[in-house]
C-alpha positions in Angstrom: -2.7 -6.8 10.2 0.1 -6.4 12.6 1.6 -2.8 12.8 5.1 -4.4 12.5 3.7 -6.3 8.8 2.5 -2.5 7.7 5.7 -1.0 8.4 7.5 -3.8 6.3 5.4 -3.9 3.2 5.3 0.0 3.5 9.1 0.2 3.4 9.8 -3.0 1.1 7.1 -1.5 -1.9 8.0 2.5 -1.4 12.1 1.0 -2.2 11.7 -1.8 -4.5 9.4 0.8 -6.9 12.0 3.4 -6.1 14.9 0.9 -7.3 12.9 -0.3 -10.5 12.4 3.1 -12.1 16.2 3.7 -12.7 16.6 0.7 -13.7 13.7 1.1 -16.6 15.6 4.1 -17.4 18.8 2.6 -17.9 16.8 0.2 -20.2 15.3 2.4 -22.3 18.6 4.9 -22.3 20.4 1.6 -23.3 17.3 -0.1 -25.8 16.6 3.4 -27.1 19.5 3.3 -29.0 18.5 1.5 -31.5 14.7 1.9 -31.1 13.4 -1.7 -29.8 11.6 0.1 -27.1 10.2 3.2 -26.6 12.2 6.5 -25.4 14.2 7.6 -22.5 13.1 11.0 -22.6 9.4 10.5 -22.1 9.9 8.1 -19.3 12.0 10.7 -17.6 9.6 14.3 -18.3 6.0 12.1 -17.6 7.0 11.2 -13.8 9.3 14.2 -13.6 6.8 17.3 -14.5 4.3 15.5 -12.8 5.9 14.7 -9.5 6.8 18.9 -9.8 3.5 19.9 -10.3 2.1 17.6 -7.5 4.4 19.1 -5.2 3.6 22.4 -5.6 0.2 21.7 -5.7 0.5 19.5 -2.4 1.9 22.1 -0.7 0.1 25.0 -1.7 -3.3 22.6 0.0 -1.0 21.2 2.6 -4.3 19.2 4.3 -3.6 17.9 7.7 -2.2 14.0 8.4 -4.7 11.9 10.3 -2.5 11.8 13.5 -2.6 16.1 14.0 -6.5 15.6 14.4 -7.9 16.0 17.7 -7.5 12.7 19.8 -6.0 10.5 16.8 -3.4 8.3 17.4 -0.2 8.1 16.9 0.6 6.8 13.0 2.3 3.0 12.7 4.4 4.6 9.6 7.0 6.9 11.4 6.2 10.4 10.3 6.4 13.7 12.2 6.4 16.1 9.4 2.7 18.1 9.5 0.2 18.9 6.6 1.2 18.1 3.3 -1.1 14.9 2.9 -3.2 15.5 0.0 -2.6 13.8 -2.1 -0.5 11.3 -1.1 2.7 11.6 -3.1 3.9 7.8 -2.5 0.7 6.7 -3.7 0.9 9.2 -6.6 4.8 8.1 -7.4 3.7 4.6 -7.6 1.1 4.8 -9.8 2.8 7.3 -12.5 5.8 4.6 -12.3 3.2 1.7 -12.9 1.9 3.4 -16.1 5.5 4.4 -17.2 6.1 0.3 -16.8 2.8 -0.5 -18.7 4.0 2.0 -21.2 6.9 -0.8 -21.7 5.7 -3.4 -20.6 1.9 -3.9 -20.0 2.1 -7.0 -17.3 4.8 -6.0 -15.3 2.7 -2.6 -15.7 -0.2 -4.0 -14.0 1.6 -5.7 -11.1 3.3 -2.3 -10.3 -0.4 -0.9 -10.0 -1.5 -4.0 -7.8 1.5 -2.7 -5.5 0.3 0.4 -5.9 -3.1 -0.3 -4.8 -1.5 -2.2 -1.5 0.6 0.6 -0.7 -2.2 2.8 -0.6 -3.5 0.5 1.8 -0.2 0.7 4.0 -0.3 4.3 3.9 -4.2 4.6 5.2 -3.8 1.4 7.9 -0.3 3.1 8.5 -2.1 6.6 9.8 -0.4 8.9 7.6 -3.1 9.4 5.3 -6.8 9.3 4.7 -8.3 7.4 1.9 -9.0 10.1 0.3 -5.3 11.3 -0.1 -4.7 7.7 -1.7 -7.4 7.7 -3.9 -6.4 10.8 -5.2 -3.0 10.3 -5.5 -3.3 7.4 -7.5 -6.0 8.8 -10.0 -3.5 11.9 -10.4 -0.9 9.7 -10.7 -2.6 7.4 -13.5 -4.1 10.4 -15.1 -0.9 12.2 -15.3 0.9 8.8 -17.1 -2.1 8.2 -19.4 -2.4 11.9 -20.4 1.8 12.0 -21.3 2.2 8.6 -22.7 -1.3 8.2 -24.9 -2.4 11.5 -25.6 0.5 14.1 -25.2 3.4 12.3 -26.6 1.6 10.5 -30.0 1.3 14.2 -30.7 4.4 15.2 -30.5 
């Protein structure tokens, strides 16, 4: 694939995921109301704590990218900033979102994760992570949504 197409789908998936949530939240602040769909508060604490914990996690590994290794090449996906690529926290954002839109709605769930698994792709072809970063990232990020949605909050 061209480096040009990788940079494109890179950007166009990382925003248009970035747009949906809030507007799942407004959905659920608005449906929640009178309790069609499931609640606001979950959808906001799941990704939230999660995303917080990755982070400090992240940063307390902070692995090197694939372009500060000896000889690599410079990454298609502008990035300059060093360490900090395990695991990947697009990847990771992604998939938590796509569980949080199963949680609502299972198909539109799913398709969210089949973006999910092509940005991960972007990310590695892109040279600002390895595959393992990815993979990673998007088994934390699906853990993290299965363990608040179907095991932590029927608890509650």
């Amino acid at each position: 694939m061209k480096p040009q197409a990788i940079i494109i789908i890179n950007s166009v998936l990382t925003k248009a995921v970035y747009a949906l949530y809030p507007l799942l939240l407004i959905y659920l602040a608005v449906y929640h109301l009178t309790d069609k769909q499931p609640g606001f508060m979950p959808a906001v604490l799941v990704p939230g704590i999660s995303f917080v914990l990755l982070t400090v996690f992240r940063n307390m590994i902070n692995a090197p990218r694939p372009y500060e290794m000896p000889g690599a090449k410079p990454p298609i996906i502008k990035k300059d900033a060093p360490g900090k690529s395990f695991p990947s926290r697009h990847v990771f954002s992604i998939f938590v979102i796509a569980v949080t839109v199963f949680w609502v709605w299972p198909i539109p769930g799913i398709i969210v994760g089949a973006a999910g698994a092509l940005l991960a792709w972007c990310r590695v072809a892109g040279g600002v992570h390895f595959p393992r970063d990815v993979i990673a990232g998007a088994l934390i990020g699906i853990g993290c949504g299965l363990l608040g949605y179907y095991v932590i909050l029927p608890l509650i």
